[in-house]
N, C-alpha and C positions, 0 to 999 in steps of 0.2 A: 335219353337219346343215345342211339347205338350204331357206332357207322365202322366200317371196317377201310382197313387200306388198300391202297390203290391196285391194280393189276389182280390178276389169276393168282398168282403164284406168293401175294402177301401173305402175312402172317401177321397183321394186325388188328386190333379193334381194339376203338375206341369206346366211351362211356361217359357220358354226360347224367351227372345226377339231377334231378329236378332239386329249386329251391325246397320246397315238402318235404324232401326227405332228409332225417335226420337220421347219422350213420355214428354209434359207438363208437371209433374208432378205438377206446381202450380197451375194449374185449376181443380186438381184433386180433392182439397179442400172439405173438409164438413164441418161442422158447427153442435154442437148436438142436435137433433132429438128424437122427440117421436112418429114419424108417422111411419107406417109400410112400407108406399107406395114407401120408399127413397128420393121423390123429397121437402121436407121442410129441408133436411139435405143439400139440394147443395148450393153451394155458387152463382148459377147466373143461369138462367133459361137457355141461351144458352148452357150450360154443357150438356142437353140432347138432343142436336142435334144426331141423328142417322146420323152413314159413315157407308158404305161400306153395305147397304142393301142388299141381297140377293133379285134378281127377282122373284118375288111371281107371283104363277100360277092364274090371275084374270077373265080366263076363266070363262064363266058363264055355268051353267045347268050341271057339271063335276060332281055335289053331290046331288044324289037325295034326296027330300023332306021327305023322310020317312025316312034315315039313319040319318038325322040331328034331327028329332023328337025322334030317340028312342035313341039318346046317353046318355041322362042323364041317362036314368035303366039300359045301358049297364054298364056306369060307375059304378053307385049304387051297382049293381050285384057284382062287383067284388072288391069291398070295405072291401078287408078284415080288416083291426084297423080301418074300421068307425063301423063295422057291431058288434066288440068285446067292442069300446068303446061310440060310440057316439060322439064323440070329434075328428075328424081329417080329412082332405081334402083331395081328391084325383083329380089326374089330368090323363087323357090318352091318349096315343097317339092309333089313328085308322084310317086304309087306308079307302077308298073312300069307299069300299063297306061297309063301320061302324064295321069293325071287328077289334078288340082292338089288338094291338103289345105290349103294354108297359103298365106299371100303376105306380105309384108314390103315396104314400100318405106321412101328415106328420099333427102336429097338427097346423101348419101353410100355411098359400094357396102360398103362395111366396117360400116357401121351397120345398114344396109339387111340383110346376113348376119347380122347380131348380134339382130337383132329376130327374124327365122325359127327360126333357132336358140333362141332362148329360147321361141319357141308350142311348136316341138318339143318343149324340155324337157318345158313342163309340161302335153302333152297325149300318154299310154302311145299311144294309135293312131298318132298320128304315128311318133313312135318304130318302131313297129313295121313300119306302112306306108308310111313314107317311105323310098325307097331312090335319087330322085333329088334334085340341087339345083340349077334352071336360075336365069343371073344374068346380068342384061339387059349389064353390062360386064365390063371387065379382069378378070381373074385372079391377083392376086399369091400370092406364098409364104404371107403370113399367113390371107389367107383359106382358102387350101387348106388350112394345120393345121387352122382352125378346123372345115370340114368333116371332114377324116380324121378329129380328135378326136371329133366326134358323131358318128362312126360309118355317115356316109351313103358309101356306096360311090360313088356315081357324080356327077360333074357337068356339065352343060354350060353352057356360056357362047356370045353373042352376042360378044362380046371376046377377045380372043386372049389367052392367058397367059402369063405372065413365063418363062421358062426355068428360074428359080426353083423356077415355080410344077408346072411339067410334073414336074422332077425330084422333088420331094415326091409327086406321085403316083404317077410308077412306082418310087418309094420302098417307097411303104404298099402297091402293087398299087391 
């Protein structure tokens, strides 16, 4: 059960497990950390095995060449706290034809994914419509789970990504 908190402008949700599920909690384990990326904090490298992927749409020629070239300036464009500050990431979600649904910024790129992701959740169009995720930086492994997990097929970045991060992709396709 998944319910989020009250008003616009929450930053809650909640999570009710069903009785069914039985949850490790000893593998949950971290260890402290000063990487941003999450994975120097886990206690064993199998811990980020991905379950329960969502099948990703791996059709080819679905996205033409010219939507994927102008998403960084779409993004840019609509950067409002990068445009006021110079300091912060944004991340968006935009259906195939390169038109933006969603934006997220924050002054962190991990957080910045984390807010998109959550308008996604709790908006069915998105979901449906969103099939890219352009993000103004770097690329790690964890952000890429976090996309293959919601199920968005595709991403580009302004940042180059981690080796890591390439290999999770053409992991999941």
């Amino acid at each position: 059960n998944l319910t989020f908190g009250e008003g616009t402008d929450s930053n809650e949700c909640y999570a009710e497990l069903v009785p069914e599920v039985e949850v490790d909690w000893s593998s949950q384990g971290r260890s402290a950390s000063f990487s941003s990326c999450g994975l120097c904090g886990k206690s064993a490298i199998r811990l980020l095995e991905l379950r329960g992927v969502p099948k990703l749409d791996n059709t080819s020629r679905w996205l033409p060449e010219q939507v994927v070239v102008a998403l960084p300036d779409t993004l840019k464009a609509q950067q409002d706290l990068f445009a006021q500050t110079g300091a912060s990431h944004g991340c968006g979600l935009f259906d195939a034809n390169g038109s933006l649904l969603s934006i997220a910024e924050d002054v962190g790129r991990h957080n910045a994914l984390d807010k998109l992701l959550g308008q996604r959740a709790r908006v069915p169009e998105y979901i449906e419509k969103g099939k890219v995720i352009g993000l103004s930086g770097r690329v790690s492994i964890e952000m890429m789970q976090k996309v293959v997990m919601s199920g968005v097929p595709v991403v580009v970045s302004v940042g180059a990504p981690t080796q890591l991060a390439v290999q999770m992709a053409q992991r999941f396709g």
